[in-house]
C-alpha positions in Angstrom: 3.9 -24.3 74.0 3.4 -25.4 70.5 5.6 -26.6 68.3 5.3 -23.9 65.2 6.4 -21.2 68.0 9.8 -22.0 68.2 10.3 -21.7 64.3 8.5 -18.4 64.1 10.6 -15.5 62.6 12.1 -12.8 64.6 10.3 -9.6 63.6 13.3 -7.1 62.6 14.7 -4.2 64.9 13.5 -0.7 64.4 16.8 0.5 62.8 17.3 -2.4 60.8 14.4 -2.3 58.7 15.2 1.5 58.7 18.3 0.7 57.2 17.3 -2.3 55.1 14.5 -0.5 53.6 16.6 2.9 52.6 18.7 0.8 50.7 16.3 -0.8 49.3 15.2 2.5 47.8 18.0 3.7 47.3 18.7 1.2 45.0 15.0 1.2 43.5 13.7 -1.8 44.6 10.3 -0.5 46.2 9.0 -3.7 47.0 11.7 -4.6 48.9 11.5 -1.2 51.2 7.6 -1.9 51.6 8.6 -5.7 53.0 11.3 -4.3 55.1 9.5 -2.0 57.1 5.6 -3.9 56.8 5.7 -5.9 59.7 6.8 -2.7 62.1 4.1 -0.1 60.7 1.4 -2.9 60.9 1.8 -2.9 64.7 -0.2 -0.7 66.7 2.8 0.9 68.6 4.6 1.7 65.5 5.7 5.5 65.8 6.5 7.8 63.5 9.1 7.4 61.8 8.6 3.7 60.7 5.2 4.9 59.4 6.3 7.8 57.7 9.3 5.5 56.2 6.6 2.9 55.1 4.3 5.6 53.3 7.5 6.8 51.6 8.2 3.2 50.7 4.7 2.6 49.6 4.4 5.7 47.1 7.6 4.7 45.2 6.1 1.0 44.4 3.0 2.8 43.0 0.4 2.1 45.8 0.0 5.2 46.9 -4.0 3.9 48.2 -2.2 1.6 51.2 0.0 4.8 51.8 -2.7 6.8 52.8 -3.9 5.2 56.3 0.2 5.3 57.9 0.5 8.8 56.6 -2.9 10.2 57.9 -1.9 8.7 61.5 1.2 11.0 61.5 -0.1 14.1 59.8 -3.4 14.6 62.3 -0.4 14.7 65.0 0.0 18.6 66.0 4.1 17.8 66.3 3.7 16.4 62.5 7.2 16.8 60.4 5.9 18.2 56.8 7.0 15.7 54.8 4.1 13.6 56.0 1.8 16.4 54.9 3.2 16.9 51.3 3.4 12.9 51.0 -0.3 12.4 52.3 -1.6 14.8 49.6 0.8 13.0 46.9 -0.7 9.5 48.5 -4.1 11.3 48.5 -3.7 12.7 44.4 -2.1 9.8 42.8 -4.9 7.1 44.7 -8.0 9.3 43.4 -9.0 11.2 46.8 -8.7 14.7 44.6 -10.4 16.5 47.0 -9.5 15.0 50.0 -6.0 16.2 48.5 -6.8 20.3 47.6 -8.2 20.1 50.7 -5.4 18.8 53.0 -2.6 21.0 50.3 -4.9 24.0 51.3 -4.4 23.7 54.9 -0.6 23.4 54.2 -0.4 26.2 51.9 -2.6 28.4 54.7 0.6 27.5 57.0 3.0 27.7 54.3 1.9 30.1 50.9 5.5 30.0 49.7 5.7 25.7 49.7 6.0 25.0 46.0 5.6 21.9 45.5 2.0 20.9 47.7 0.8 24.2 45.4 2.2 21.8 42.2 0.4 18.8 43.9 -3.2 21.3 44.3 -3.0 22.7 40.8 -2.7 19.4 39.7 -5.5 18.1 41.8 -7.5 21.2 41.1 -6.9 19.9 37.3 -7.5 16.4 38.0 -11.1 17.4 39.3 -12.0 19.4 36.4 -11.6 23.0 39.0 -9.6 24.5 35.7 -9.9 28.4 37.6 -8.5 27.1 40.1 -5.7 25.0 38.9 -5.0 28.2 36.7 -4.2 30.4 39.3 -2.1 28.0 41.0 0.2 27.5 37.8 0.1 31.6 37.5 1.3 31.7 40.9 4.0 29.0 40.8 4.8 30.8 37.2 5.6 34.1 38.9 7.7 32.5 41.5 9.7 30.8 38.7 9.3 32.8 35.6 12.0 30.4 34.0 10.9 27.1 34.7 9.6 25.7 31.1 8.0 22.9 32.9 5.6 25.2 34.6 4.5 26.9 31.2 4.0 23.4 29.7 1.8 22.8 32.7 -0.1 25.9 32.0 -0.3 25.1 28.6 -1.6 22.2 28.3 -4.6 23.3 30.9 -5.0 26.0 28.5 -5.5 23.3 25.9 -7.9 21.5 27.5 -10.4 24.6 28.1 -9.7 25.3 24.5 -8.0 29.0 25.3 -5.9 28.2 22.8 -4.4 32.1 21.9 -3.8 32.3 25.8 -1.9 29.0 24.9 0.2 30.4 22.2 1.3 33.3 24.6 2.4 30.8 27.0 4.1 28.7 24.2 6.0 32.0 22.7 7.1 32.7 26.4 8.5 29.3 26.8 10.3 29.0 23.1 12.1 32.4 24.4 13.4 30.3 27.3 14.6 27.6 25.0 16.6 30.4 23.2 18.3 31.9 25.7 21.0 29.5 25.9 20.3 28.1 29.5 18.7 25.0 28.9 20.2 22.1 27.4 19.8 21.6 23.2 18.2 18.5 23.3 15.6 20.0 25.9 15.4 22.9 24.3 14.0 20.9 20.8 11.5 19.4 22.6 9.9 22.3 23.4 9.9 23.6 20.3 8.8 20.2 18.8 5.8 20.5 21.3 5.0 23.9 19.9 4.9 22.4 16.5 2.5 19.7 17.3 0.3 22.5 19.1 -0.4 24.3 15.5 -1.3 20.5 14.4 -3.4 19.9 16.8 -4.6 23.0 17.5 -4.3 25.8 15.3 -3.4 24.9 11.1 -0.8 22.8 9.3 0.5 26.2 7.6 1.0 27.7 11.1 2.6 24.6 12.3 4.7 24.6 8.8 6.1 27.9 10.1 7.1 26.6 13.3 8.7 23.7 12.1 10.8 24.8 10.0 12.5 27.6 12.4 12.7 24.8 14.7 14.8 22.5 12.0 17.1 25.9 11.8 17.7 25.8 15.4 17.6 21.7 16.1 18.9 20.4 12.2 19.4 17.2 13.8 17.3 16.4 16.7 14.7 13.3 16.8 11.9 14.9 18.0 12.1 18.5 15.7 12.7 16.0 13.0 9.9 13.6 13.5 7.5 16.9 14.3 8.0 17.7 10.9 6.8 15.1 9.5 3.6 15.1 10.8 3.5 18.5 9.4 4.3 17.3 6.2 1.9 14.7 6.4 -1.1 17.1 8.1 -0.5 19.0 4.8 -1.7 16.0 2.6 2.2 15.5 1.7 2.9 12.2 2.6 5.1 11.4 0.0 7.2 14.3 0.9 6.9 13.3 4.6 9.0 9.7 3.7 11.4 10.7 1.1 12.3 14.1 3.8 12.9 11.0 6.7 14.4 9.0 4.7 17.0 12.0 3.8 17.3 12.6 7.8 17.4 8.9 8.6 21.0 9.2 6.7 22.1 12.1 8.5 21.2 11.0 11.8 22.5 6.9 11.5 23.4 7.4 15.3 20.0 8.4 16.4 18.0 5.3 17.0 14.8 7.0 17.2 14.6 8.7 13.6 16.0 5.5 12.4 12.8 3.8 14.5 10.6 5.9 12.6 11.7 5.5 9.7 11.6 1.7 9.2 8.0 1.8 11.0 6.9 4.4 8.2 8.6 2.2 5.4 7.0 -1.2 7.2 3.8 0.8 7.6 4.0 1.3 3.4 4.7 -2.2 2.2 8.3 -1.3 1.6 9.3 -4.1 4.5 13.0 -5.2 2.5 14.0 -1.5 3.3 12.4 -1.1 6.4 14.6 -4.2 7.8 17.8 -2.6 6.1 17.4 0.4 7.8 17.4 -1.6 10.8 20.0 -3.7 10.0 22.2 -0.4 9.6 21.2 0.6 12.5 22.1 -2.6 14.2 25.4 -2.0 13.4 25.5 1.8 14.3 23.4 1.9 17.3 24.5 -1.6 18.2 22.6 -3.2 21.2 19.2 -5.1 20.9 17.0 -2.6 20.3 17.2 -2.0 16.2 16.2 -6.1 16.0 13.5 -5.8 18.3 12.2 -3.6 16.1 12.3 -5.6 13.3 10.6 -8.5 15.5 8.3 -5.8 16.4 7.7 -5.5 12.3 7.6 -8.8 11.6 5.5 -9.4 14.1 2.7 -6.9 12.5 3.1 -8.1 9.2 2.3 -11.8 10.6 5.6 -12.8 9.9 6.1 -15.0 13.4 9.1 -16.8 12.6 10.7 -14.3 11.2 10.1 -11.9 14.5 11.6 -15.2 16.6 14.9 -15.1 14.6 15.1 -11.2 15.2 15.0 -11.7 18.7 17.5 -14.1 18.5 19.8 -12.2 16.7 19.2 -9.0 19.1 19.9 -11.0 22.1 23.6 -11.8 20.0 24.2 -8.5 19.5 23.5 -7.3 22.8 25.5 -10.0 24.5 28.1 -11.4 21.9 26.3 -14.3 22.4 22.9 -16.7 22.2 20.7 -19.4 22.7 22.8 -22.4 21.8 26.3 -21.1 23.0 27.7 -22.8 25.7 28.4 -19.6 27.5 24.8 -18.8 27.2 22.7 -17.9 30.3 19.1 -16.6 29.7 19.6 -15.5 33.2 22.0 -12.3 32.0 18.6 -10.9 30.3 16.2 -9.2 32.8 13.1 -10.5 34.0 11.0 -8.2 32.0 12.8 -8.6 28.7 12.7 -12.5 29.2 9.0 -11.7 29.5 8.5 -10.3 26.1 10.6 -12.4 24.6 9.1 -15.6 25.8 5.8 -13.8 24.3 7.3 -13.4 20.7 8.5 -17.0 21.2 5.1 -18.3 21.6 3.7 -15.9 19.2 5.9 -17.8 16.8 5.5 -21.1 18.0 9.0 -21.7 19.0 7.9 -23.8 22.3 11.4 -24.9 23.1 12.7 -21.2 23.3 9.8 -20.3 25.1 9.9 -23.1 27.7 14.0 -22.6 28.1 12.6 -19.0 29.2 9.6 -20.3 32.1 12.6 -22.1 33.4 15.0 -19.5 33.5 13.1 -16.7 35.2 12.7 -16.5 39.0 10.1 -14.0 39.0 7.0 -16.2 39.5 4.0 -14.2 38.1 6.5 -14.1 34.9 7.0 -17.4 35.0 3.6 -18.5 36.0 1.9 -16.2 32.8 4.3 -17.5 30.1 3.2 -21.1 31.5 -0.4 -20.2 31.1 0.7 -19.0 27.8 2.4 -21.6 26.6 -0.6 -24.0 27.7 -3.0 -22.4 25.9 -1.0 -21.9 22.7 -0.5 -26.2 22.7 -4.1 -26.6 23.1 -4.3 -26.8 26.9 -7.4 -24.1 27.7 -8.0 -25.8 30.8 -4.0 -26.0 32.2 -4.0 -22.1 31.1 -6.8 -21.2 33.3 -5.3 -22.9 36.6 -2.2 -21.1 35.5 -3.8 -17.8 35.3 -5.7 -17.6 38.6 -2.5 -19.0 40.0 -0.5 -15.6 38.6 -3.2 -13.1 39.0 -2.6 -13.6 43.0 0.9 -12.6 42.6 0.4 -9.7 39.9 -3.7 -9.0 40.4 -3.1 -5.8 38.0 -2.1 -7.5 34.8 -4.3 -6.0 31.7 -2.8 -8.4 29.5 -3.1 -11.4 31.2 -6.6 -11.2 32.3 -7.1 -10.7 28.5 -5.6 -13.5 27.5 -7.1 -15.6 30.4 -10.4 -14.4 28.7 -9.3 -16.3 25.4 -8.6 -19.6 27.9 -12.2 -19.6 28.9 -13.3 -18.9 25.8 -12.0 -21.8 24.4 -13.5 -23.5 26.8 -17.0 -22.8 26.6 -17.3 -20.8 29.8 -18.4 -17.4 28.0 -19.6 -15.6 31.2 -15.8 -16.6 33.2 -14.4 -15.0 29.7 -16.6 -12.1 29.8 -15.6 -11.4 33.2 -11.8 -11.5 32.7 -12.2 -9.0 29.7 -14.1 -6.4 32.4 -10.9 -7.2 34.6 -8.7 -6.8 32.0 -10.4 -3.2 31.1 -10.6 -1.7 35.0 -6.9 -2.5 35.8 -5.7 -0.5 32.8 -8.2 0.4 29.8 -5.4 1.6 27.8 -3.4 -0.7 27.5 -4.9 -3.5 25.0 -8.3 -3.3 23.7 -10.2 -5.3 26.1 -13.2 -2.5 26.3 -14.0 -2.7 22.6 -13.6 -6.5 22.7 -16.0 -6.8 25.8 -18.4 -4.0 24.3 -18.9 -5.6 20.7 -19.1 -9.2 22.5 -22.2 -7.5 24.3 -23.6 -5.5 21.2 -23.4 -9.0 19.6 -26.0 -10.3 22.5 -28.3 -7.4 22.3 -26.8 -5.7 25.5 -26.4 -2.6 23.9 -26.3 -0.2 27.1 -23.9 -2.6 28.5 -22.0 -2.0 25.6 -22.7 2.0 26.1 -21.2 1.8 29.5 -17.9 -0.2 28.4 -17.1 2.4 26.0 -17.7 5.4 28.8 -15.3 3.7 30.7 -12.7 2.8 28.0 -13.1 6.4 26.4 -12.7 8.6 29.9 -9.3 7.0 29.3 -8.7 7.0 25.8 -11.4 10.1 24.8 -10.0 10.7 21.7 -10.1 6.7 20.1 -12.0 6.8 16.8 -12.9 3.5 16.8 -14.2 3.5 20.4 -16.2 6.4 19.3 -17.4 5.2 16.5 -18.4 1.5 18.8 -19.7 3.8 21.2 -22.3 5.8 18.7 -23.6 2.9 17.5 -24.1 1.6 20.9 -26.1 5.1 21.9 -28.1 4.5 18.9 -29.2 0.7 19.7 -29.6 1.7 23.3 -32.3 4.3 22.2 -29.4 7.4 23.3 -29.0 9.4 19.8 -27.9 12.7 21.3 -25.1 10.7 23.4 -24.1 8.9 19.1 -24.5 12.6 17.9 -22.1 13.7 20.3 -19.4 10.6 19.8 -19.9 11.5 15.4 -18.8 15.3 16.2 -15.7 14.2 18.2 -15.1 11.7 15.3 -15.6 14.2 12.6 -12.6 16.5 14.2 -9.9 14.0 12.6 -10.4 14.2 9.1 -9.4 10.6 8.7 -12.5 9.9 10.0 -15.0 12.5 9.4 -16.5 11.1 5.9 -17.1 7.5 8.3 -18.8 9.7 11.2 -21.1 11.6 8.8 -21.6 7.9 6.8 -22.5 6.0 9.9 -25.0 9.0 11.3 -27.1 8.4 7.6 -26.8 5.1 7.9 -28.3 5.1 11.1 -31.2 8.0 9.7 -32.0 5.5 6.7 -32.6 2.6 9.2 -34.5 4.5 12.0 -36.8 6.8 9.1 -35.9 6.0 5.5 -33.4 6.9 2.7 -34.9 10.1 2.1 -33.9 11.6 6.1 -30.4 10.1 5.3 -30.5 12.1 2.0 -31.0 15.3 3.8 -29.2 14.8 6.6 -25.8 14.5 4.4 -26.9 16.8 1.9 -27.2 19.5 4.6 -23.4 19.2 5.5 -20.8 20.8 4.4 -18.2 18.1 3.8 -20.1 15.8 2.1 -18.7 16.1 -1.5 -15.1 16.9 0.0 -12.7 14.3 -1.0 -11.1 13.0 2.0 -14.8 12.1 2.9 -15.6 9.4 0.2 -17.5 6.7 3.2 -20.1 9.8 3.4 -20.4 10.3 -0.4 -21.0 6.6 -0.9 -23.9 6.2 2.3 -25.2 9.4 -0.2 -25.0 7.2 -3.0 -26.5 4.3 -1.1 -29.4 6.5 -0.3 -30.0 7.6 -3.8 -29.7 4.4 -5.2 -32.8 3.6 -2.5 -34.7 6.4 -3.8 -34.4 4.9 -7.1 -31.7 8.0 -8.2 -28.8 6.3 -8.2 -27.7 7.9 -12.2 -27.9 11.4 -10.1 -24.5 9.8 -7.4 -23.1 8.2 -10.6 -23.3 11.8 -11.9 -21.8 13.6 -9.4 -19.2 11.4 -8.5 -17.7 11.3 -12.1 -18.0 14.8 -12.1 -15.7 14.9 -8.4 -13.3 12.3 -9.7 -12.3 14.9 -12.7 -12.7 17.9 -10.7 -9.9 16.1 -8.3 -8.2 13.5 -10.5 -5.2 12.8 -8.2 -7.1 12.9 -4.9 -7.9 9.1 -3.4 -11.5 9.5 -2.5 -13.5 10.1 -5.3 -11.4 7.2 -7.3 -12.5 5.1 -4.1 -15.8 6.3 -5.1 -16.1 5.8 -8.6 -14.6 2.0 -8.3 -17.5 1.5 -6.1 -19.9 2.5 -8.3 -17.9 0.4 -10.9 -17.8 -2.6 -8.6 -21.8 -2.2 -8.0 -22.4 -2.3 -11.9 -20.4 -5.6 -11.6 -17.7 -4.0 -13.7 -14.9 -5.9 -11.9 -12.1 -5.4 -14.6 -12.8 -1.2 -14.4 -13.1 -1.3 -10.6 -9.6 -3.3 -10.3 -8.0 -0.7 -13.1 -9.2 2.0 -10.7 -8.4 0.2 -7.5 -4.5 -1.3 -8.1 -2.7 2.1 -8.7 -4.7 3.9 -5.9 -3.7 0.8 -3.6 -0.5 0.9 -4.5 0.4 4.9 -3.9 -1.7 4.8 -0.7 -0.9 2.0 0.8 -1.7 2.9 4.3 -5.4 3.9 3.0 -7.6 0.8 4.5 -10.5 1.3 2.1 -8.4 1.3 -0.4 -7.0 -2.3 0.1 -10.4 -3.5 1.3 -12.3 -2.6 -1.6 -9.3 -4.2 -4.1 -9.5 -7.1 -2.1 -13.3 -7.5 -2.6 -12.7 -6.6 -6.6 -9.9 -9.6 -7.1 -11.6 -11.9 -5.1 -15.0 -11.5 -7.4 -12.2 -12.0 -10.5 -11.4 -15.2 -8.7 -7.9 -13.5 -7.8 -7.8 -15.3 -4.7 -4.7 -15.5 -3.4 -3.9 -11.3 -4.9 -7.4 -10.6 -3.0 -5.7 -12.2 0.3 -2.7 -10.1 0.1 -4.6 -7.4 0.1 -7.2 -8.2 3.2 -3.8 -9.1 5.3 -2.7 -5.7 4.1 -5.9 -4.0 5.3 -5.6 -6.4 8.6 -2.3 -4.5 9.7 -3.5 -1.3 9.0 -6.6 -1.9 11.3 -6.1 -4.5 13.8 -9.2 -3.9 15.3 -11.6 -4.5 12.4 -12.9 -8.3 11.7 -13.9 -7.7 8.4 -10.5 -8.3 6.2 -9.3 -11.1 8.2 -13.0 -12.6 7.9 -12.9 -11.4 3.7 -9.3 -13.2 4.0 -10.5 -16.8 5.6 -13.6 -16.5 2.6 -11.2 -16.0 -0.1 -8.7 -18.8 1.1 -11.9 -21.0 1.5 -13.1 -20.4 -2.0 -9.6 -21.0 -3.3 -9.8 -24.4 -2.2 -7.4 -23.7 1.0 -9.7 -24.9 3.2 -7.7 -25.9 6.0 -5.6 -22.2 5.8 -8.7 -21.2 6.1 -9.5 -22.6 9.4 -6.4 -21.9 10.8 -7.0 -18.5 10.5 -10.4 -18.3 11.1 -9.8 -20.0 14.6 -7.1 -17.3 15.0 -9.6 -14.5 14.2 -12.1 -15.6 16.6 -9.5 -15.6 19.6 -9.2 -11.6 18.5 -12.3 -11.6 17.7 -14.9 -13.9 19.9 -18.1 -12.1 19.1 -18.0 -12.6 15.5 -20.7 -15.0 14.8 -20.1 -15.4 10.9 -16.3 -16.8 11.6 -17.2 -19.2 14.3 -20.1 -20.3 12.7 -17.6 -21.1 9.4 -15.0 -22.3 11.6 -17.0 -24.8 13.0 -18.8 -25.6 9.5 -15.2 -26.4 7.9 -14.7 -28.5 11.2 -17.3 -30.7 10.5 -16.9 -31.1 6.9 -13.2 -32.0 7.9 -14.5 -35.2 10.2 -13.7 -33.0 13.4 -17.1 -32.9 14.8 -15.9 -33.0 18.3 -13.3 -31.2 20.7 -13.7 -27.4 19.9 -16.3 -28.0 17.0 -19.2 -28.0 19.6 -17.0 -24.8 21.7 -17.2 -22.7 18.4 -20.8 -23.6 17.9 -22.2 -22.7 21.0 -19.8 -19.6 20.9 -21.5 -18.6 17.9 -25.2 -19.4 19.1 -24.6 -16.8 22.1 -23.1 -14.6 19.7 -25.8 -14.6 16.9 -26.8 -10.2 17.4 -23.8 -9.2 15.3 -23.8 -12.1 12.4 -26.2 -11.4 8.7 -29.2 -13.3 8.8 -27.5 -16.3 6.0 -25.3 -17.4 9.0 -28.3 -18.5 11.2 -29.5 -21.7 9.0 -25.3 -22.6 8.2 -25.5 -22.4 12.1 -28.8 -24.8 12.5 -27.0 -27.1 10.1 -23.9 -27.6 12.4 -26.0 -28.5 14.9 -27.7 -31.0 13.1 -24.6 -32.7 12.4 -23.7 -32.4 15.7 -26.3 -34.5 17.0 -28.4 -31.3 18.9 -32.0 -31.4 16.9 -33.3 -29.4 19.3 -30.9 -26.2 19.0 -31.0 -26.8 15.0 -34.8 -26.7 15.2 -34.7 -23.4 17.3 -32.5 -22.0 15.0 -34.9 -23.0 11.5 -38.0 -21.7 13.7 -36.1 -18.5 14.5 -35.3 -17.8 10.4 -39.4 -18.7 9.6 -40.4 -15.7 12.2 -37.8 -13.6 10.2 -37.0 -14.3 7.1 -35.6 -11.2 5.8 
């Protein structure tokens, strides 16, 4: 007998890991139950009870896929109990076999018509597959069974939504807001209802009609968070903004115990530049609410506004007022924190910089794929890609579903020169969970910017059949359509743009823009002139690619004309001012376009053009360091766009800040790897600095692959960069490449 035999572990008995595993649950820790009872339902004489306790187990830790196989072995047995029916079709539903499921809830419901909750799990299966008649008259029936179950209506109505049914909707709306009056349910249920209702008319019907709403629920609900924070978006949906913050600002004082309005409201103040009361509000709240959460969301704050030490101390000082304690007391344990919280904190920490909190935190924690991905953090935030990759394939074998990690393990490889490695985390990082960072639009403009525009295409499909609704995705997407030769598919993605009017004027600006390139100024002329919305204000990006074309055509006096006459028609709306300081700015008037500019910057200080364009104007006064207030500004409000961080690292540069400037310009190309134009200037401003080797050589090869989404002037900078770097033969490439296309 060998000697590894005797040390072997006992499996456990039957009713142990019965026993073991429903405390487990009982106690929610899932994981545990699906280890307690794993090695009796893999053997082959497992009965039914272990297998039906193991599928249980197996659904509440969220893999409802493995569940399936135990749970089909007891529900094709005629002596089946029906629990292993109703949780097959749940396995079945929640791990994407939706017809596998309506069919398996049918043969229960054949059996049983009066089981209510497998017909829930087939009306939302029916729903799931896009069967909406079907799904429909399952809710119905359910409905009838329970008339007063508000739950059910919601259900109903937001099917009715999707279909677009939307007085069939309102019906079932008015039906459930007479439920929320009769006094049964509780208050603060009861308001969100009617806060849903309210958001309907937003979304669905008119601001007025939503007006209406909101304001009989603020008679019923004075003081709840959501009917509150519902009516500000109506405020807001009816172009009052102003009103919208000074009317939260009156509730945030008479709800100080409410965290939520409270949240809100310091968001919408941080959100406006008005950060020294956002942080009071917080601070009062601190001290009303208590507990950690009001400084988290001041880190959270500080965080957005860049402001990294800052957002350490916060957490800090939440962790003290949670605990009555800190880092530094002798009393102190990070181990009273939870796992997950140490997580996020440890991510601020390193955010900031503050290595020694950060490390304190890898030690403390237990959990090992936390441990392991703050590790892999922490080495790629001292400058150890390498260590950070190691680190990362270590963790993704203990968590294989992290989103965030595989993202960040994408920036490890890309710091190291292995693009196709980085490329690959970033689709990882998108088909574990596409909502949840913006690895799809990273991964589709990294393969716009190699020429792979259907690639691209097929990104976005997948990132946008989770997040359909994602202006920029949509906008990402249209373009991609149009360079992969698809212009119905970019049509399509413009309409569902132009449905927010936030981004309607860019939909219509992009669709000219695209015209003018494909068949001349004169097509893009028409197009915009043939729409409707072209010369309303909120649309100012469309009225300007109409001035563009014009100014093609050699009419540009006819959009100077116009515009004027718009900015005095509507002297206190935003767009047409944006307009006219563009025209302005184009006649090299720099002093009119920054009189314009400041006070519209000012008032509308979440409006990105608005800080874009001002940042452009002071930096062409030689305003530097005003202009890169405003790009950082602009940078908040739209995370996602390159341009005023890269407008930001320019200005610094021509300040004379050169090495601010690379900083940040190696920061922007970790958010942003694809564009050329920074890394090209990064590693230009390496080499002038006597740094011609470690990442110079990374950056410059980054940018070579990269080269699609850069203007033509970066390709020679480029061939320079490799001449000082000793590769003749890449610089050469590079000069030939500009002689064959000069324009």
């Amino acid at each position: 007998m060998g000697c590894g035999g005797a040390f072997e572990a006992e499996p456990p008995t039957r009713e142990a890991a019965l026993g073991a595993a429903r405390e487990a649950l009982a106690g929610g820790r899932t994981e545990e139950a699906v280890e307690a009872l794993r090695p009796l339902a893999s053997a082959p004489e497992a009965d039914a009870q272990i297998r039906l306790a193991y599928g249980r187990a197996l659904i509440a830790n969220q893999q409802q896929s493995l569940a399936i196989w135990p749970l089909e072995r007891i529900a094709s047995a005629p002596d089946a109990p029906p629990e292993a029916r109703v949780l097959l079709i749940q396995a079945l539903y929640a791990g994407g076999g939706l017809r596998e499921a309506i069919r398996e809830a049918t043969v229960q419901l054949d059996f049983d018509p009066g089981d209510p909750a497998v017909r829930r799990l087939r009306a939302d299966a029916h729903r799931a597959n896009l069967q909406m008649e079907e799904a429909l008259a399952d809710y119905d029936l359910l409905i009838a069974d329970q008339p007063g179950d508000p739950l059910l209506l919601q259900a109903k109505i937001d099917l009715l939504s999707e279909v677009e049914r939307f007085d069939e909707a309102r019906t079932a709306i008015d039906r459930q807001l007479e439920l929320t009056q009769s006094g049964e349910l509780a208050p603060e249920i009861a308001a969100q209802f009617c806060g849903a209702a309210v958001r309907f008319e937003l979304e669905h019907g008119d601001p007025e009609r939503a007006r209406a709403r909101s304001e009989d629920c603020l008679e019923r609900h004075p003081r709840d968070p959501t009917v509150i924070l519902a009516h500000v978006d109506v405020l807001d949906g009816l172009d009052r903004e102003s009103d919208a913050t000074e009317y939260l600002v009156a509730a945030g004082q008479q709800t100080l115990p409410r965290f939520r309005v409270q949240y809100a409201l310091a968001k919408r103040l941080a959100e406006r530049e008005r950060l020294a009361e956002a942080e009071a509000v917080l601070r009062a709240a601190a001290k009303n609410v208590g507990g950690a959460q009001p400084l988290l969301a001041l880190a959270d704050i500080r965080v957005a506004h860049r402001d990294l030490p800052g957002a350490a101390q916060a957490v800090l000082e939440a962790i003290r007022n949670e605990l009555g304690r800190g880092p530094g007391d002798a009393d102190f344990d990070w181990k009273a924190i939870p796992p997950e919280a140490l997580f996020a904190f440890g991510d601020v920490f390193l955010s900031a910089e503050d290595f020694d909190h950060a490390r304190e935190i890898v030690a403390a924690l237990d959990e090992d794929a936390y441990s392991l991905l703050l590790e892999a953090r922490l080495a790629l935030a001292t400058g150890e890609p390498a260590r950070a990759l190691e680190l990362y394939d270590r963790a993704f074998r203990l968590w294989p579903a992290n989103s965030g990690a595989r993202y960040l393990a994408g920036v490890a490889a890309m710091k190291q020169g292995e693009f196709d490695r980085a490329m690959g985390y970033y689709q990882d990082a998108l088909r574990a969970d596409p909502e949840s960072n913006d690895a799809g639009i990273v991964l589709a403009r990294m393969q716009m910017a190699q020429g792979y525009a259907g690639a691209a295409f097929d990104t976005l499909d997948v990132y946008l059949r989770k997040s359909p609704d994602h202006p920029q995705a949509l906008r990402d997407f249209a373009a991609a359509a149009m360079a992969a030769g698809l212009p119905a598919y970019a049509e399509s993605a413009r309409a569902r743009m132009a449905t927010d009017v936030q981004w309607a004027g860019i939909a219509l600006a992009d669709q000219a823009r695209d015209l003018a390139r494909a068949r001349g100024a004169d097509e893009a002329r028409k197009y915009l002139e043939s729409s409707k919305g072209l010369f309303a204000p909120a649309n100012y990006e469309a009225l300007w690619a109409w001035a563009e074309a014009l100014r093609a055509l050699g009419r540009f006096d006819d959009a100077v004309a116009r515009i004027e006459a718009l900015r005095r028609a509507h002297p206190e709306e935003s767009g047409p001012a944006l307009a006219w300081a563009r025209v302005l700015a184009a006649r090299e008037d720099w002093d009119g376009a920054r009189t314009v500019l400041e006070p519209l910057a000012d008032r509308e200080a979440g409006l990105l053009a608005a800080q874009v364009d001002l940042g452009k104007v002071l930096s062409a006064l030689g305003r530097f360091d005003e202009a890169v207030e405003r790009f950082d500004r602009a940078g908040r409000l739209d995370p996602l766009s390159a341009e005023a961080a890269y407008l930001a690292c320019v200005a610094l540069e021509r300040s004379g800040k050169t090495k601010q400037a690379l900083e940040r310009l190696e920061r922007l190309v970790m958010r942003h790897p694809w564009h050329a134009a920074a890394l090209v200037e990064a590693a230009r401003l390496r080499v002038a600095a006597g740094e011609p080797g470690g990442a110079t050589p990374v950056l410059a090869r980054q940018a070579l692959r990269f080269l699609g989404s850069a203007p033509p002037e970066v390709i020679p900078e480029l061939a320079s960069v490799f001449t000082e770097l000793g590769d003749a033969e890449t610089a050469a490439g590079l000069r030939a490449r500009v002689a064959r296309n000069p324009g």
